[in-house]
N, C-alpha and C positions, 0 to 999 in steps of 0.2 A: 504494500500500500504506500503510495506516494501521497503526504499531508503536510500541512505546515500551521501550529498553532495559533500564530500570530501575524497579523497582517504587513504583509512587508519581509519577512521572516522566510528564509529560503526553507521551500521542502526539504522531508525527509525520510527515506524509505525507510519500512519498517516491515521485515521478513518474518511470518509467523509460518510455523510447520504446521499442519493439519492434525498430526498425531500430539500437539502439544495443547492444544485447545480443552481449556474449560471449561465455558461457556457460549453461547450465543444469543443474543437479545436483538431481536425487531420489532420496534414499533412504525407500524404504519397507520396513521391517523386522517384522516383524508386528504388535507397534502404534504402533513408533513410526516418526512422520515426519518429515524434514526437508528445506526446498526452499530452494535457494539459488542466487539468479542476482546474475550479475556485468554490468555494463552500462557502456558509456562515459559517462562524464561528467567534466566539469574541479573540479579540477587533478588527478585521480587516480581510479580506475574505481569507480564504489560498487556495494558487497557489500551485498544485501540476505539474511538468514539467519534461517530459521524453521521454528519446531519444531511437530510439530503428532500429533495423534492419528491414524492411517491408517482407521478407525472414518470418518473424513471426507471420506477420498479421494476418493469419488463425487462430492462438490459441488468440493473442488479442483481432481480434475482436468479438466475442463471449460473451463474458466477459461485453467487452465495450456497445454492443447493451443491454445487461440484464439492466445496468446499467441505460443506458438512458429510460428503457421502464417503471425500478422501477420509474423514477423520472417524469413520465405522471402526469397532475391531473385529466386527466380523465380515467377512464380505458380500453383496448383495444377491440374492437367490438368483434377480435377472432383472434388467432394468427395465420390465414390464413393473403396471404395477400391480401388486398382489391382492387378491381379492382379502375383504375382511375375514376373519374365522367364523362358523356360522353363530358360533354362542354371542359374540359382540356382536352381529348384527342389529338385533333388537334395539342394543343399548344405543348405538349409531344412529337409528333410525326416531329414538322417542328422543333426543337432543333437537334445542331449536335450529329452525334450519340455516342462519346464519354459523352455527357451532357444527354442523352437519358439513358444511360447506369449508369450513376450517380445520374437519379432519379430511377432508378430502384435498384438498389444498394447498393446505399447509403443515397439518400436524404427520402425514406419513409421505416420507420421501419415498423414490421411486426403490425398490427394491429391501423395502423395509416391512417387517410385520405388525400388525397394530395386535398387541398382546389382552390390552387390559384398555380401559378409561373412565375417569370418574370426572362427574359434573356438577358443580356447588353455581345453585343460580347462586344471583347479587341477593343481598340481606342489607335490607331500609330499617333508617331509625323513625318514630314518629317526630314531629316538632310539632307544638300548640298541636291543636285538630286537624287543620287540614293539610299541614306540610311534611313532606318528605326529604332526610337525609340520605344519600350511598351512604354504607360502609365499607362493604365488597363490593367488587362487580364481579359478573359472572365469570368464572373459570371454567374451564375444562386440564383436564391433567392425562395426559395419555400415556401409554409406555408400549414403548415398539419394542423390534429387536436391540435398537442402539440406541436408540435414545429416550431421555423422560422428558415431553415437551409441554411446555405449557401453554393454554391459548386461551388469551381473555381479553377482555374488554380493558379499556380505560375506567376509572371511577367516574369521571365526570363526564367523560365524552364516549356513547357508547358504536361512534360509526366509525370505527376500523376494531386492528389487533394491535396485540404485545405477545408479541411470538417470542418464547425463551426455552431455547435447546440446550439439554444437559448430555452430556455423553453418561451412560453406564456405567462404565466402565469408573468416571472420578465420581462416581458420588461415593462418600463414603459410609456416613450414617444421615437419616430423616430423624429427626425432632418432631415430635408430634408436641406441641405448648398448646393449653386449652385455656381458653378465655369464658368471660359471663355466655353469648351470642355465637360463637364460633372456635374453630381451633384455626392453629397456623404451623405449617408445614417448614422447618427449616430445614437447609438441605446444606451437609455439611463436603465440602468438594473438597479431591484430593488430586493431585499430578503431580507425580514424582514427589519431592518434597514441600511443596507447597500447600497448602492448605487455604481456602477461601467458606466463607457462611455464606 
């Protein structure tokens, strides 16, 4: 990736290996875009973070899926894509169809298996009578062969994603913390010596 933080400031390439990779975060919000992966490296994991127009998505993501399929540890069955298993179908099918359309999409790359997925709609606080607070928005959480992804809403704005790709492979332990309303999953990431919450 060739970036440059500061205006005036000469770029600077920043070579990440596939196999060193963390994390990955997309948020697409209706125009605007931002993609950020996390990747091993010494003395400390580097954050690459980038904003962009969604207007561009189409030449992005392309790029971005190669990215994530180099960094499988397993290899992909065939780069068709695999039909769901019949016991998840159901579960696929009673999600809203926006979240239907985000595992088809986005949450299972081409050559990948969708294992498992769980869906927490959004949870509203009341205010006075007639007002309503977000506290969540709606998640979905899937798990494929390689990866554990996330796919949800914005809290405020609910007309795009926040796509966040975990490899397998570095999670190391979940945290289950339970709150009055809800619980919260923390995901405790490990590559090579590194560790991230």
């Amino acid at each position: 990736m060739l970036a440059s933080v500061w205006l005036g400031q000469e770029p600077a390439v920043t070579f990440i290996r596939a196999d060193c990779l963390i994390y990955m975060k997309v948020t697409l919000i209706l125009l605007y875009g931002f993609l950020e992966i996390v990747a091993e490296s010494m003395p400390s994991p580097t954050r690459l973070a980038v904003e962009f127009n969604t207007v561009a998505w189409d030449q992005i993501a392309r790029p971005i899926r190669q990215f994530l399929q180099d960094a499988r540890n397993t290899p992909a069955a065939s780069t068709e894509r695999i039909p769901y298993p019949a016991h998840i179908l159901p579960a696929v099918d009673a999600l809203p169809l926006k979240f239907i359309n985000g595992v088809r999409i986005y949450g299972v790359l081409p050559g990948e298996k969708l294992g498992q997925l769980v869906f927490q709609p959004g949870t509203w606080e009341r205010r006075l009578l007639l007002f309503r607070r977000a506290i969540l928005a709606n998640t979905l959480i899937l798990l494929t062969s390689n990866y554990m992804v996330v796919v949800q809403e914005e809290l405020e704005v609910s007309q795009g994603w926040i796509l966040s790709y975990f490899p397998r492979s570095r999670i190391a332990s979940i945290q289950n913390n339970r709150y009055e309303k809800w619980n919260e999953l923390a995901f405790i990431l490990n590559q090579g010596r590194q560790k991230l919450d």
